[in-house]
Backbone bond lengths (Angstrom), bond angles and torsions (degrees), N, CA, C in turn:
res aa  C-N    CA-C-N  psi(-1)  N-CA   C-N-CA  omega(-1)  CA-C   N-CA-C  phi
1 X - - - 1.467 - - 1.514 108.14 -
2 X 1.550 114.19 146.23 1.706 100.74 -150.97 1.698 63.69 -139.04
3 X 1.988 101.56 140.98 1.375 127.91 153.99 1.471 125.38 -117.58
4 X 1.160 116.30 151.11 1.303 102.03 167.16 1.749 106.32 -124.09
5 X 1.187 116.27 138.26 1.703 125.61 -168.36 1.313 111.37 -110.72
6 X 1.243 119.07 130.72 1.580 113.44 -174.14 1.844 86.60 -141.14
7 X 1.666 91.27 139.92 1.315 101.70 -179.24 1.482 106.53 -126.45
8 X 1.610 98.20 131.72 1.507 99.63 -154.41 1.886 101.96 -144.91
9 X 1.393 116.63 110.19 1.494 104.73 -169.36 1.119 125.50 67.94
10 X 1.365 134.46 9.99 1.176 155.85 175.85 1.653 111.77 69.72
11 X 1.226 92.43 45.80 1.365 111.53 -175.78 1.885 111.44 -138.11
12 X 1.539 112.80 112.64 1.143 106.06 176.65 1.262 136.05 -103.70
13 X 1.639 112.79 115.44 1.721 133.65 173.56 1.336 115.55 -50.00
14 X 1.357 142.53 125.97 1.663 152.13 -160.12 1.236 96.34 -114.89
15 X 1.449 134.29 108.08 1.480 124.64 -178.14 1.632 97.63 -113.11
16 X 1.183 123.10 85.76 1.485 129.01 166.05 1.345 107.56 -35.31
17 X 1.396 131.31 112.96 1.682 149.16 -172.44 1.241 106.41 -99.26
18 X 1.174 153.12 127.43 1.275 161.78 152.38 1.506 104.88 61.34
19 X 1.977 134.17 64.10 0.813 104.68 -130.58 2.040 75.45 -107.54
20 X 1.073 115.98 0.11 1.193 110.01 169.04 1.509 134.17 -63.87
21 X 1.619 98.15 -7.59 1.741 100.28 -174.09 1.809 82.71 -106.64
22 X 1.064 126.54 52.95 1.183 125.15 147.76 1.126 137.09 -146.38
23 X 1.372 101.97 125.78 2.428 103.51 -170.91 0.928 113.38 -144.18
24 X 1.215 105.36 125.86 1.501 132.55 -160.09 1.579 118.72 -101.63
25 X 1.610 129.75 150.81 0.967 91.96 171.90 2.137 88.87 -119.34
26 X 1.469 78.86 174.02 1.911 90.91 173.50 1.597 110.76 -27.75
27 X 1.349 116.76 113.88 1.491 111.69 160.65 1.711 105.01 85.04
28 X 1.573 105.22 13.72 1.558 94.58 179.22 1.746 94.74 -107.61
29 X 1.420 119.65 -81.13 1.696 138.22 -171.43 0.930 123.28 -104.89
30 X 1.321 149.03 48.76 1.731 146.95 -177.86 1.317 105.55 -64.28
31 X 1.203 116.71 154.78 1.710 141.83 151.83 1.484 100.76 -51.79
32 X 0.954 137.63 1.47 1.334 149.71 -169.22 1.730 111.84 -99.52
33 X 1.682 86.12 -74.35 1.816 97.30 167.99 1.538 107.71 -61.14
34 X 1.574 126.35 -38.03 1.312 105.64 -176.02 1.714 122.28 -56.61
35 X 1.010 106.10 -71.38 1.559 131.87 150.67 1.359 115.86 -12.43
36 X 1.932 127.59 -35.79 1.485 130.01 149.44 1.309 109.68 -57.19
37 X 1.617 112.24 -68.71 1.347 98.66 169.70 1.597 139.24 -29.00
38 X 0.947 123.28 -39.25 1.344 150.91 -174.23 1.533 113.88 -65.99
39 X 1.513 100.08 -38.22 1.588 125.62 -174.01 1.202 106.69 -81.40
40 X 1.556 115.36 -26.20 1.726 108.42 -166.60 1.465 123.26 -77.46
41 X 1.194 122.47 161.44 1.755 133.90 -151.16 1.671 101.72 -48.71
42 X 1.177 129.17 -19.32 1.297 123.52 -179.45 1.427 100.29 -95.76
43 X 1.207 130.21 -43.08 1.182 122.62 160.34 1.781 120.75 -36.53
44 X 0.943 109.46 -60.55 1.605 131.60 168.99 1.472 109.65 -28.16
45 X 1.556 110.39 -49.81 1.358 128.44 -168.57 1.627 128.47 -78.89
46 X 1.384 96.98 -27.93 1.430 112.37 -171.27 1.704 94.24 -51.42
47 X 1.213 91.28 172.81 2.024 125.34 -161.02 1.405 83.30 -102.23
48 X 1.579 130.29 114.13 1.647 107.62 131.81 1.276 139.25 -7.98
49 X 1.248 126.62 141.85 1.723 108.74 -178.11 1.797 82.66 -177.65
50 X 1.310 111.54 136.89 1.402 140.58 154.05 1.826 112.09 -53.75
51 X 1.233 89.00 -39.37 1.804 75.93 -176.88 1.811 101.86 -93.95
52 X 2.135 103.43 151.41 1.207 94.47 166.34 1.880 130.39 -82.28
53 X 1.632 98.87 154.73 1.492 101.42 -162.72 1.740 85.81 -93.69
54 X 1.148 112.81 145.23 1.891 117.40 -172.24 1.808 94.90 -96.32
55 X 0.899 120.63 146.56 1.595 119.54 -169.08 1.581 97.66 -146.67
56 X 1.634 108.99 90.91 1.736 101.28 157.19 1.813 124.15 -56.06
57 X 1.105 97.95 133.41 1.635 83.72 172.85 1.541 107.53 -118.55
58 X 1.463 100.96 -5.88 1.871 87.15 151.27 1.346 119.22 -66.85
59 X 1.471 126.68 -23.87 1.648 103.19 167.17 1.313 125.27 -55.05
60 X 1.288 100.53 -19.60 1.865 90.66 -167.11 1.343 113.51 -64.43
61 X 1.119 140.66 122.95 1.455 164.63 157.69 1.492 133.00 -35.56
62 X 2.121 69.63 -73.75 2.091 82.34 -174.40 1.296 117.74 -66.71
63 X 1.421 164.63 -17.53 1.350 159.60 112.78 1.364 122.25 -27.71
64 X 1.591 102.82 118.48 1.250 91.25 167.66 1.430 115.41 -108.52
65 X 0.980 128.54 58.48 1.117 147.49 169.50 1.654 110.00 -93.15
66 X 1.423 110.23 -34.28 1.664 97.11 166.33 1.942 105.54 -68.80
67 X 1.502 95.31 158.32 1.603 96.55 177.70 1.541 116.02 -86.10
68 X 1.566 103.80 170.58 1.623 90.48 -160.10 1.615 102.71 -86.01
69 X 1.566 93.28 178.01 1.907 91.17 -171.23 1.634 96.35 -102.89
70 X 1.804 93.86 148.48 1.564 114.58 -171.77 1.594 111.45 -84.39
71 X 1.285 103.42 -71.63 0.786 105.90 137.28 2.214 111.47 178.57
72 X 1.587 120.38 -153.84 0.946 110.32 178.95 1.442 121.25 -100.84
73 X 1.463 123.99 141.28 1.209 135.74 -165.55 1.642 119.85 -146.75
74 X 1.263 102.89 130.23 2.048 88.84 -163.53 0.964 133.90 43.47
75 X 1.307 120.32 35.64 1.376 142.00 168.17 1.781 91.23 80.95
76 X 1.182 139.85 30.15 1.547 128.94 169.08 1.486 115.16 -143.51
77 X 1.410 112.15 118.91 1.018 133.52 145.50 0.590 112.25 -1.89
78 X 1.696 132.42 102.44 1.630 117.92 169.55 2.111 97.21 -129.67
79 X 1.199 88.85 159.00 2.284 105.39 -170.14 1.145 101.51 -96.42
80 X 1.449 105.53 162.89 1.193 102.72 147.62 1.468 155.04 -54.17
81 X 0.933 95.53 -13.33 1.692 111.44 -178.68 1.456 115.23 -95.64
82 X 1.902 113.79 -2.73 1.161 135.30 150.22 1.180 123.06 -69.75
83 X 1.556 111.31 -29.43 1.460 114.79 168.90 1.129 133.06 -55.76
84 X 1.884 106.23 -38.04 1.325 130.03 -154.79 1.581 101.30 -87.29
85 X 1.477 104.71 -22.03 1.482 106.35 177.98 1.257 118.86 -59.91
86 X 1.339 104.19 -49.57 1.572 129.02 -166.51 2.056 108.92 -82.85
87 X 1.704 104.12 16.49 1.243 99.05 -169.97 1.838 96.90 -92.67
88 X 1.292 105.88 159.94 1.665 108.06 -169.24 1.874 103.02 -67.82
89 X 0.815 132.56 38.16 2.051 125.75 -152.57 1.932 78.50 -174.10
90 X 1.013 114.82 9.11 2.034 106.09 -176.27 1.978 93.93 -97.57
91 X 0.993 96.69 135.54 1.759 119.48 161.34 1.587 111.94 -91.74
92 X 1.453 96.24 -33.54 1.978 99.11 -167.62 1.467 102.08 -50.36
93 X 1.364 109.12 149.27 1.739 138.51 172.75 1.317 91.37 -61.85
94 X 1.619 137.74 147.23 0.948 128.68 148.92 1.730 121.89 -71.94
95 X 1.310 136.64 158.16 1.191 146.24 -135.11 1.933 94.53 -126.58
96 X 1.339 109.75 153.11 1.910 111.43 169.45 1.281 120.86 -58.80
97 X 1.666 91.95 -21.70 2.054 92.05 174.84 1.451 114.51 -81.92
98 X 1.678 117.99 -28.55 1.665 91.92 164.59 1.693 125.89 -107.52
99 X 1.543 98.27 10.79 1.476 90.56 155.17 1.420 108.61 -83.25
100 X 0.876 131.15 -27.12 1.773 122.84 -160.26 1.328 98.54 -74.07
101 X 1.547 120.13 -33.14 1.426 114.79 -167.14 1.697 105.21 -88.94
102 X 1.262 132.04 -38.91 1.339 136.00 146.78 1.231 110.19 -28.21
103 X 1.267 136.72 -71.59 1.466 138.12 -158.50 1.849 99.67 -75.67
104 X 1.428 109.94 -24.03 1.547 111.00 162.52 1.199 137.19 -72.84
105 X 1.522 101.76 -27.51 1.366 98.55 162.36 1.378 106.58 -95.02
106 X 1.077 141.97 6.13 1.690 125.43 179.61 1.621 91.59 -84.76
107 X 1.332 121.23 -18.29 1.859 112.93 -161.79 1.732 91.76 -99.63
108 X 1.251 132.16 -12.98 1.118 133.29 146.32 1.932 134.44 -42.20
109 X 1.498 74.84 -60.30 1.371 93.97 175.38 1.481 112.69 -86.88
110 X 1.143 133.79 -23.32 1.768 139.82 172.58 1.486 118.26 -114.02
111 X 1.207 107.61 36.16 1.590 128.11 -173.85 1.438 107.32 -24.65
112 X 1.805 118.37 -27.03 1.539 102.24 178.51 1.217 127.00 -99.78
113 X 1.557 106.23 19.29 1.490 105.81 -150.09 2.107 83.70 -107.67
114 X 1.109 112.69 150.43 1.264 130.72 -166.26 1.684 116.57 -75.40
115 X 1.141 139.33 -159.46 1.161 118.97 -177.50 1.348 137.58 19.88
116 X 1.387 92.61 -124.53 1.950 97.57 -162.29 1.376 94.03 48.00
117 X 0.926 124.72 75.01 1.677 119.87 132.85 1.413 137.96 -95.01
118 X 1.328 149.44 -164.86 1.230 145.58 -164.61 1.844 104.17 -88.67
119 X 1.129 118.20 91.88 1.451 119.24 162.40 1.798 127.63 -1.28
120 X 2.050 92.04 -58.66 1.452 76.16 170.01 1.471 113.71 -80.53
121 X 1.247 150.05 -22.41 1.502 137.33 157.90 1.202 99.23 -21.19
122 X 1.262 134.72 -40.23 1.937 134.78 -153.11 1.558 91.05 -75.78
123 X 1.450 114.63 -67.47 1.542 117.09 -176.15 1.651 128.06 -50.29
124 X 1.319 111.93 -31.49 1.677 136.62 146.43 1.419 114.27 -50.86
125 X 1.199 129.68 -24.99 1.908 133.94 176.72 1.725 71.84 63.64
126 X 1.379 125.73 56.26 1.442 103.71 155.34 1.591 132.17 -129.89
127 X 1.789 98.35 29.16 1.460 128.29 -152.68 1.822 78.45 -70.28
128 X 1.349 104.63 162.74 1.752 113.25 164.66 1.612 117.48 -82.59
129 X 1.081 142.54 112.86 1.781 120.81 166.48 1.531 96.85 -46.74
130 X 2.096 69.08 155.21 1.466 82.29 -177.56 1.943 91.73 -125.88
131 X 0.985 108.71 156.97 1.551 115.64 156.57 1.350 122.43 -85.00
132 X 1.173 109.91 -48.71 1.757 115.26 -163.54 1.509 105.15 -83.31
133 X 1.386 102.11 -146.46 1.280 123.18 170.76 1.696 124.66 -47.63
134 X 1.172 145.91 128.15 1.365 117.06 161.33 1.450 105.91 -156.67
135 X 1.328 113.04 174.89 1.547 112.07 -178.70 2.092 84.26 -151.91
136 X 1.500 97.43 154.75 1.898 109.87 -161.04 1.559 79.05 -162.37
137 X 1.606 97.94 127.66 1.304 124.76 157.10 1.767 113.79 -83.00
138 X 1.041 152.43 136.54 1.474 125.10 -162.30 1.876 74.90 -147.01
139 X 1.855 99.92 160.09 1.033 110.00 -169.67 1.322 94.70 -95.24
140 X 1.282 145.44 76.51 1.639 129.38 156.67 1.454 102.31 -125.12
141 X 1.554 117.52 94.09 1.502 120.14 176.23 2.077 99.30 74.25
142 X 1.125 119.49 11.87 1.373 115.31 -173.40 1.520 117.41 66.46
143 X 0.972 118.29 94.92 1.508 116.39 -171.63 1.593 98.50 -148.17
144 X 1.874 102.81 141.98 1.733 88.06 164.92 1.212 105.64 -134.92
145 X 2.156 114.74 158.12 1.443 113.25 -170.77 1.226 100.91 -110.89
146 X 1.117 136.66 -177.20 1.795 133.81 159.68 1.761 94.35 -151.95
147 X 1.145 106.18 168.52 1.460 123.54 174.19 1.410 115.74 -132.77
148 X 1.674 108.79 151.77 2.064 90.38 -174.35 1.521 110.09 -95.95
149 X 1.428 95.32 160.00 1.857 82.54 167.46 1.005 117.78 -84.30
150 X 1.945 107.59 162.16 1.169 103.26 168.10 1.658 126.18 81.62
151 X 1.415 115.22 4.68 1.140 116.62 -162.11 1.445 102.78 -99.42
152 X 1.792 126.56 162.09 1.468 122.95 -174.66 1.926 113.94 -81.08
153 X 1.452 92.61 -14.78 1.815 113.96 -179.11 1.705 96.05 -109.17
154 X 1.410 92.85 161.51 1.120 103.52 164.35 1.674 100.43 -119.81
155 X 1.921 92.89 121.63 1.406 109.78 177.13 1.979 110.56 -120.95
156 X 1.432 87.18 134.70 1.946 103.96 165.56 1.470 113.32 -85.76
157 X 0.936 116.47 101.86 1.858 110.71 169.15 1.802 90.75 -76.99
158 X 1.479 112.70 156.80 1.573 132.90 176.58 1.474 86.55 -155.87
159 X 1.839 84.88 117.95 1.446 112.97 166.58 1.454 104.83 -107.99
160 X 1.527 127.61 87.43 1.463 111.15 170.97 1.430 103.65 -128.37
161 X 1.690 113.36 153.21 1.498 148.16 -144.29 1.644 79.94 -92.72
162 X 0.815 127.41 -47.21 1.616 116.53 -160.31 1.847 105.19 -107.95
163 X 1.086 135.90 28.41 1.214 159.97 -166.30 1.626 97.49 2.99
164 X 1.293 93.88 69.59 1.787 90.25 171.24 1.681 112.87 -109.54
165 X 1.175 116.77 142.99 1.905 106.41 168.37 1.155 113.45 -38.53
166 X 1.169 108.40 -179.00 1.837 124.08 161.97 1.696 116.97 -97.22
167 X 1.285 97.86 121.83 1.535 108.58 157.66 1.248 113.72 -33.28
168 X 1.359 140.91 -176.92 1.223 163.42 -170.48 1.359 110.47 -113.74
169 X 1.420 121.00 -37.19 1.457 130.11 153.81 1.446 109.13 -60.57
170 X 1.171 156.35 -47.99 1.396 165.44 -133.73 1.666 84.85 -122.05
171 X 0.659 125.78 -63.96 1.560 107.72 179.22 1.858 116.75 -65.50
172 X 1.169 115.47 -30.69 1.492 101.50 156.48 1.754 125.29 -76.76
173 X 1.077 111.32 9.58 1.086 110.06 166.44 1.637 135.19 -111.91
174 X 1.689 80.63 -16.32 1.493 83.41 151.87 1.532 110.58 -88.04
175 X 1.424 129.80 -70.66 1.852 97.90 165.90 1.241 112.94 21.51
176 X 1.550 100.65 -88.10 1.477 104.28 -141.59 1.353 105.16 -72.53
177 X 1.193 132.32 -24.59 1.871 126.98 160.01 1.689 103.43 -50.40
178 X 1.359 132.18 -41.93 1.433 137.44 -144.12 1.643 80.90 -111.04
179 X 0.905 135.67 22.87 1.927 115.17 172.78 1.047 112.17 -72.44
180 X 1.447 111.00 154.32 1.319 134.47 173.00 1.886 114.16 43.09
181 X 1.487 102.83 40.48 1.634 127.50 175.85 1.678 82.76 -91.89
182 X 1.366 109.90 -99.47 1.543 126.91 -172.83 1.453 109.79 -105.60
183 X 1.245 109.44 154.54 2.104 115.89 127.80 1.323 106.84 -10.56
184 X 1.669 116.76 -88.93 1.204 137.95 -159.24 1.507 123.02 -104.38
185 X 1.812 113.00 152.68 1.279 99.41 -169.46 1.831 86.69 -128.05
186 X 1.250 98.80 140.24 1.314 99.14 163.68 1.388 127.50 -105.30
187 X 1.541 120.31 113.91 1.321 134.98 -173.61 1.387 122.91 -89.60
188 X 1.526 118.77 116.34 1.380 128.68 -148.12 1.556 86.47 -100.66
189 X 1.003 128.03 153.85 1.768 127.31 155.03 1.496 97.46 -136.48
190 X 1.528 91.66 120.49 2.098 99.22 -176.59 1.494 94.67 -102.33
191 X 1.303 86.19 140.82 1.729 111.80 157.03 1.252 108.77 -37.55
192 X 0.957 139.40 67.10 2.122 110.91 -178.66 1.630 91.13 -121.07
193 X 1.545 88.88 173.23 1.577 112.27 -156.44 1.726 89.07 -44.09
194 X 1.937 103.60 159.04 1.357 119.46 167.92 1.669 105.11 -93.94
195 X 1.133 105.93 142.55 1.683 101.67 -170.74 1.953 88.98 -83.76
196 X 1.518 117.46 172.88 1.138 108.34 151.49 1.498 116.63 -134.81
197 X 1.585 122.26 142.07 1.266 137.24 -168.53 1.760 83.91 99.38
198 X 1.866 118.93 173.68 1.037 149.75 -177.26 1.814 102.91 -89.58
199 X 1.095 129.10 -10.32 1.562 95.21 -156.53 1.687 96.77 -130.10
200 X 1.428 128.24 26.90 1.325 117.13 179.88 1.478 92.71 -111.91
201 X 1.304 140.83 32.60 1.247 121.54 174.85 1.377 126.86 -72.16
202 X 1.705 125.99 -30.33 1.084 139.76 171.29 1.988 94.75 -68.99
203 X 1.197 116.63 -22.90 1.565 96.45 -173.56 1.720 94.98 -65.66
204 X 1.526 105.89 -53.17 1.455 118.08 -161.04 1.278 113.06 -53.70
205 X 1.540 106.65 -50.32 1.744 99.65 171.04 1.507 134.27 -59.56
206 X 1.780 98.48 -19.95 1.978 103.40 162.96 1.649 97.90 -57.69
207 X 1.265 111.82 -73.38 1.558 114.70 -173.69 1.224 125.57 -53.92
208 X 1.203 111.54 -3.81 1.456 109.76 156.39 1.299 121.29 -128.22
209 X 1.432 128.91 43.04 1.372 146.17 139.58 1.733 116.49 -91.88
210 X 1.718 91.03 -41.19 1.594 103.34 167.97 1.515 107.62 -56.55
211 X 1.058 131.08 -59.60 1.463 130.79 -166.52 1.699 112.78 -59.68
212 X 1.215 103.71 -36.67 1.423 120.57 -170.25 1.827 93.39 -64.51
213 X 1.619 117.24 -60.73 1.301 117.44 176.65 1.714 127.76 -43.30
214 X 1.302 90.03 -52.63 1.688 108.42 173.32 1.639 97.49 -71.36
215 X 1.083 153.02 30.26 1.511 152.94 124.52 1.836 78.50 89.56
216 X 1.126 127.73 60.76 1.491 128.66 164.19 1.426 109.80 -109.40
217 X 1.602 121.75 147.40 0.873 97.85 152.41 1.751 120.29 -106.90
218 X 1.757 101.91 138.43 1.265 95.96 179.66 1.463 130.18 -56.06
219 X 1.236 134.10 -29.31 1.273 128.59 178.96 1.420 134.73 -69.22
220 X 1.990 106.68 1.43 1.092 120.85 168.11 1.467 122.35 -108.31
221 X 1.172 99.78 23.44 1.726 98.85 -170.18 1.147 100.06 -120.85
222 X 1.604 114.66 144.65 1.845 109.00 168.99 1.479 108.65 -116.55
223 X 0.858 125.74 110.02 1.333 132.64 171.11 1.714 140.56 -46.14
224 X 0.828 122.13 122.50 1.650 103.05 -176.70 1.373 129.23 -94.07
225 X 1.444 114.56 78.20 1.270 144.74 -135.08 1.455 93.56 -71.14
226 X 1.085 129.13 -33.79 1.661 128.01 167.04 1.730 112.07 -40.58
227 X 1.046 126.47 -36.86 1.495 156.20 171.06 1.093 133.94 -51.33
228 X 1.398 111.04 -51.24 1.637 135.64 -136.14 1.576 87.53 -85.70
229 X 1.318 140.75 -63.54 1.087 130.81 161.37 1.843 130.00 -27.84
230 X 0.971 117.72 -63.58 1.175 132.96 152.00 1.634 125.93 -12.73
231 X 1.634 86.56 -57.95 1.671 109.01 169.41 1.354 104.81 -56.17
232 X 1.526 104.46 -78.86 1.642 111.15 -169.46 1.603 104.19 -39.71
233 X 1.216 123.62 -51.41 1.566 111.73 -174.47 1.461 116.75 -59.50
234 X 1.384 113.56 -37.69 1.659 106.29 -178.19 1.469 99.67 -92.90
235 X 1.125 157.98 -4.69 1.331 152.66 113.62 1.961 120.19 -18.06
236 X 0.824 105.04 -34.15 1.333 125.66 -169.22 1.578 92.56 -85.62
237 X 1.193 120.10 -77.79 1.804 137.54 166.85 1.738 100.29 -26.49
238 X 1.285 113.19 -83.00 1.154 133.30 164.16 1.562 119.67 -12.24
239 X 1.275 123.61 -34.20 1.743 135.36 -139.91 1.571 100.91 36.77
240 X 0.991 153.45 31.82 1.610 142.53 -153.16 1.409 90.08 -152.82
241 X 1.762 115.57 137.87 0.852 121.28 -168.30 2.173 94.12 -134.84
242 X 1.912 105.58 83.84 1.498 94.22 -170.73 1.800 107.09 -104.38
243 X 0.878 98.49 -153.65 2.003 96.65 -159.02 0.903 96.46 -84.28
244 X 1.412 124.92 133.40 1.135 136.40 171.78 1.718 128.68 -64.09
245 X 1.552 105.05 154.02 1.707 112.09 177.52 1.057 111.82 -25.32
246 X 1.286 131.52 133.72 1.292 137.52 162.26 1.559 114.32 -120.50
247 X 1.087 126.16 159.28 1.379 140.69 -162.16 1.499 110.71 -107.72
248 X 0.735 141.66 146.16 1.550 132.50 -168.92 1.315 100.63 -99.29
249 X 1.448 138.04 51.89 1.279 122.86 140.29 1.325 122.62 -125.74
250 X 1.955 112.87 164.52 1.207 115.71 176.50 1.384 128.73 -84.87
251 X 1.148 110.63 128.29 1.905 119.17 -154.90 1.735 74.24 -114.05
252 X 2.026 86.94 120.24 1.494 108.66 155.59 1.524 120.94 -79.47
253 X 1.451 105.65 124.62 2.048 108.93 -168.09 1.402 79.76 -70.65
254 X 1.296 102.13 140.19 1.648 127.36 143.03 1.399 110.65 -85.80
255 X 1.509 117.66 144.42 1.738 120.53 157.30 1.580 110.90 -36.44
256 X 0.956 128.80 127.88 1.400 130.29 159.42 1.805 106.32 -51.80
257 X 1.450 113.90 146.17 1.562 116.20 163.41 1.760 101.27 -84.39
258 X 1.330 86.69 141.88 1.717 102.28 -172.25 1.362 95.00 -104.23
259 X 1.571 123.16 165.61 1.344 154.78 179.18 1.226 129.60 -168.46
260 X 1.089 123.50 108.77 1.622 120.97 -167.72 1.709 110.36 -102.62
261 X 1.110 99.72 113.80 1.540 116.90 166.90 1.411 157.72 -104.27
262 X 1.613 85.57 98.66 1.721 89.42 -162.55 1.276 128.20 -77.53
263 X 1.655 106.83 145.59 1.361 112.97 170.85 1.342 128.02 -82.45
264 X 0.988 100.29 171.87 1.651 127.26 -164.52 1.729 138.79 -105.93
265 X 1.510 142.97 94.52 0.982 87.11 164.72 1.858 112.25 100.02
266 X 1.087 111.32 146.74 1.382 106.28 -173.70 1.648 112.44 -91.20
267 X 1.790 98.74 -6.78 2.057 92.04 177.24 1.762 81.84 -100.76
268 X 1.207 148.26 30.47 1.212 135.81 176.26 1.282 130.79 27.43
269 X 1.565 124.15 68.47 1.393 141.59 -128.96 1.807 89.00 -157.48
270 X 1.681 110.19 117.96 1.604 87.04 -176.12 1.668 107.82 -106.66
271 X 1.386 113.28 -168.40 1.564 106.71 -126.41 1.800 90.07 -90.78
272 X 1.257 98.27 139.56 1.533 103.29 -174.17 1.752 97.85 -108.85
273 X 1.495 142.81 25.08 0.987 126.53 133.23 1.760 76.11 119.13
274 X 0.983 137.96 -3.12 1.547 148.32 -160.23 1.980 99.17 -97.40
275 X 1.474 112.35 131.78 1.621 98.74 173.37 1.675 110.57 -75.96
276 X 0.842 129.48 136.57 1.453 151.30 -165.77 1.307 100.64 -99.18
277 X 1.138 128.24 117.35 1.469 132.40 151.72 1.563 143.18 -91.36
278 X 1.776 101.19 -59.33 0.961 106.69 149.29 1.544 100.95 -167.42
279 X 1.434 137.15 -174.50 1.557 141.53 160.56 1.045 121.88 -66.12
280 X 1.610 121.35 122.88 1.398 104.58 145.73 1.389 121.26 -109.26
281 X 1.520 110.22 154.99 1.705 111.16 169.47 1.154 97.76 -84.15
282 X 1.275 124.02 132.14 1.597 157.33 172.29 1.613 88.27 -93.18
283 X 1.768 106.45 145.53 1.313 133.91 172.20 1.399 92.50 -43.60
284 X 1.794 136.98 -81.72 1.026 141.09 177.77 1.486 129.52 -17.72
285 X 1.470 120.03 -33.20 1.426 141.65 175.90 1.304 115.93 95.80
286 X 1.829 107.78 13.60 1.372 94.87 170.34 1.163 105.13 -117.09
287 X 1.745 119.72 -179.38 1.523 131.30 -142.27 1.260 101.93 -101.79
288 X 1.576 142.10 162.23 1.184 116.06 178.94 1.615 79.51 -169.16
289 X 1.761 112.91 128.94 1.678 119.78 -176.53 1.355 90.87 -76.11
290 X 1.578 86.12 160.88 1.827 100.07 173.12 1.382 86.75 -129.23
């Protein structure tokens, strides 16, 4: 769990940092215990200072009240209680700490393929454009898009389990991966498998970033969703992240539903219903309408 502390008037501001890649269970990590930590005599002591001080609180030790570690995977830390997610009998949503590390090892293992970056970067609008090839797990209900290379348009494939549109947030964030490609983006929505129950969508969008890497296309594969958990855990064991269960039947492609999405504007951002005036560059370097 990552903080950042700013001491200001002799008064200290708690800026919760990535606070979505963290889940806790009852009686393990609260905002509570962090925040003791925070309180203690060295805490007390620190120097004022304008810049923020970065504070792991997975180092902390002496409590065992943090949960124990599982172990490491795509360069992230993952708990036990990450395990329990990923057990074949788990309901839990998957969490930013094991997509990030999933989508880390697929860019490991597919070194040319673009993206996979850190999810919350996505919620920050602070993903990188890409030109080429790429495939992005994005946090809205778990869903992932990719784009092809090389193409004369610029096209979004959306692989999502629960076949819903895109938000207005989720569509500016693809933008901002796709800037300064075109004007316009064309938004594919594929047929692909329907998940069943509410909470495997983060499974479905691993398996369909995987497929996308392995040169599949997702909208023809059916998965054997009884499984898919299963996978991710011995994948995890494994360090190896390979294609998932498949079901032995033939899934007829439907046309994808199309949507064309225009840009905006000199940060090329399309119109979220907001009056537009013009850009400003913010100190930070990003764009912000007035």
């Amino acid at each position: 769990m990552h903080f950042y502390c700013y001491s200001h008037n002799n008064a200290a501001f708690i800026l919760k940092h990535c606070c979505s890649t963290v889940s806790t269970k009852p009686g393990q990590c609260s905002l509570s215990t962090s925040i003791g930590h925070m309180n203690s005599s060295s805490m007390k002591n620190r120097k004022s200072t304008t810049k923020s001080d970065f504070i792991d609180l997975d180092d902390f030790t002496a409590t065992s009240q943090f949960p124990d570690k599982w172990c490491m995977f795509g360069g992230v830390q993952l708990y036990d209680f990450r395990k329990d997610m990923l057990s074949p009998n788990s309901s839990a949503w998957l969490d930013d700490a094991i997509i990030s590390a999933f989508q880390n090892n697929l860019k490991k293992q597919y070194p040319k393929m673009g993206s996979l970056q850190s999810p919350i970067m996505a919620t920050k609008m602070a993903l990188k454009a890409q030109q080429g090839e790429f495939v992005q797990i994005l946090n809205i209900n778990w869903l992932a898009v990719s784009s092809p290379l090389n193409h004369s348009e610029t096209i979004i494939n959306v692989y999502n389990s629960l076949h819903m549109t895109l938000p207005g947030a989720a569509k500016k964030i693809i933008a901002s991966l796709c800037q300064h490609r075109s004007s316009t983006i064309k938004v594919l929505y594929h047929d692909v498998q329907w998940q069943s129950g509410s909470n495997d969508c983060g499974v479905f969008a691993i398996a369909f970033a995987t497929a996308v890497c392995e040169g599949k296309n997702p909208a023809a594969v059916v998965f054997d969703q009884s499984n898919m958990r299963a996978h991710l855990l011995k994948s995890v064991e494994m360090r190896h992240l390979s294609s998932f269960p498949e079901r032995c039947i033939k899934r007829r492609i439907k046309p994808p539903h199309m949507e064309h999405l225009k840009l905006y504007c000199s940060c090329q951002l399309p119109d979220d219903g907001n009056l537009i005036i013009k850009c400003i560059n913010v100190e930070n370097g990003t764009m912000l309408h007035a």
